[in-house]
C-alpha positions as CSV (number, residue, x, y, z in Angstrom):
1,X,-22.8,8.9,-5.3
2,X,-20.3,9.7,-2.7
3,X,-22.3,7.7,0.3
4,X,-22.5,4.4,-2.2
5,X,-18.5,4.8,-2.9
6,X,-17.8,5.4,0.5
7,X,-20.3,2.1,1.2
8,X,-18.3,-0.1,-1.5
9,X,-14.8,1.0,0.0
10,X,-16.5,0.0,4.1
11,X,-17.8,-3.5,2.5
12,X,-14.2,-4.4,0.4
13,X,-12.2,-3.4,3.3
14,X,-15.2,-5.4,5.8
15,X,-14.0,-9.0,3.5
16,X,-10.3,-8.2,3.8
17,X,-10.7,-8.1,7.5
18,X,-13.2,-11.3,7.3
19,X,-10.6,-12.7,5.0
20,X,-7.6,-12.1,7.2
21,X,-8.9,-13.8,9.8
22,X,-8.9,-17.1,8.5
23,X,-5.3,-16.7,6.0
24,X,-2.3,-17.8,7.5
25,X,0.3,-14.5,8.3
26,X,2.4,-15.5,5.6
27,X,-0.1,-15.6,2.9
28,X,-1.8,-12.1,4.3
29,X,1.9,-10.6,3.8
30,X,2.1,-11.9,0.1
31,X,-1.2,-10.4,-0.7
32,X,0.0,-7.3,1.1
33,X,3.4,-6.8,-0.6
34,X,0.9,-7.9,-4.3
35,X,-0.9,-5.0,-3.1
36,X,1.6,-2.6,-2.3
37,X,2.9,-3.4,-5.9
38,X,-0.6,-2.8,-7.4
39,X,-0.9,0.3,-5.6
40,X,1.7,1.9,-6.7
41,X,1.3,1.2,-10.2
42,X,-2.7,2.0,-10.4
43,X,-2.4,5.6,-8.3
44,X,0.2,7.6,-10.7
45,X,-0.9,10.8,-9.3
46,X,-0.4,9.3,-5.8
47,X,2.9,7.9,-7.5
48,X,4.0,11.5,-8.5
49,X,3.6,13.1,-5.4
50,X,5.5,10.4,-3.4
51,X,8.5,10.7,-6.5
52,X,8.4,14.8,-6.5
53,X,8.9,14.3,-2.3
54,X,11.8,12.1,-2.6
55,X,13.7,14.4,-4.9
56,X,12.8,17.4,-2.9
57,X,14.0,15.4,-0.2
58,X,17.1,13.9,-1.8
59,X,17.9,15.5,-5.0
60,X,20.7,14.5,-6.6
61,X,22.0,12.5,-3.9
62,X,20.0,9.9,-5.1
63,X,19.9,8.7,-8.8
64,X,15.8,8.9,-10.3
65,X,16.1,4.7,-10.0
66,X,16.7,4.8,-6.6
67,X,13.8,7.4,-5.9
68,X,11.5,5.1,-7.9
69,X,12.5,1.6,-5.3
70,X,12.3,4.0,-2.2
71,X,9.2,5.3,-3.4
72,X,7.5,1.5,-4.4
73,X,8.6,0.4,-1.4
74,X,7.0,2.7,0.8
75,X,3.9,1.3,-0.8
76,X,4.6,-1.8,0.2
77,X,5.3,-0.9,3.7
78,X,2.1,0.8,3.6
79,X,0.4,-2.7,3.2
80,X,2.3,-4.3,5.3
81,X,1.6,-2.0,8.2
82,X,-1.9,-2.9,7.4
83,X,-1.6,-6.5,7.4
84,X,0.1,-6.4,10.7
85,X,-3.0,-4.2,11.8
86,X,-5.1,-7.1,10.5
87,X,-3.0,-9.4,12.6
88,X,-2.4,-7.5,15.6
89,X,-5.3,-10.0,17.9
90,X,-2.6,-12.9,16.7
């Protein structure tokens, strides 16, 4: 089971990098800052983890509103970093 789910993850990120190729870099960044959205909404526990970090890291420094943009948008960034790998032969 593991060996087919590792196979589906090589072939989805195989059309991304097909797919990239032939988007414009401003349309490949859109679908990477959609994604770094999605991401961070469908992986709470991933979510959680980041969230606990930031207030370990911050505590009340930083109100639980501004944890929870820091903490999105290092799943954007995330994306975006690889979007630019996508585009780095541009």
């Amino acid at each position: 089971m593991l060996k087919a789910l590792n196979y589906l993850v090589y072939l989805i990120f195989r059309a991304i990098w097909l797919w990239a190729k032939i988007l414009p870099m401003s349309l490949g960044f859109g679908m990477a800052w959609v994604a770094g959205n999605l991401v961070y909404y469908i992986l709470p526990g991933r979510r959680k983890i980041a969230l606990r970090n930031l207030e370990i890291a911050f505590g009340a420094e930083k109100s639980e509103d501004e944890r929870k943009r820091i903490c999105r948008r290092s799943f954007i960034n995330l994306c975006y970093s690889g979007a630019e790998f996508l585009f780095m032969d541009r």
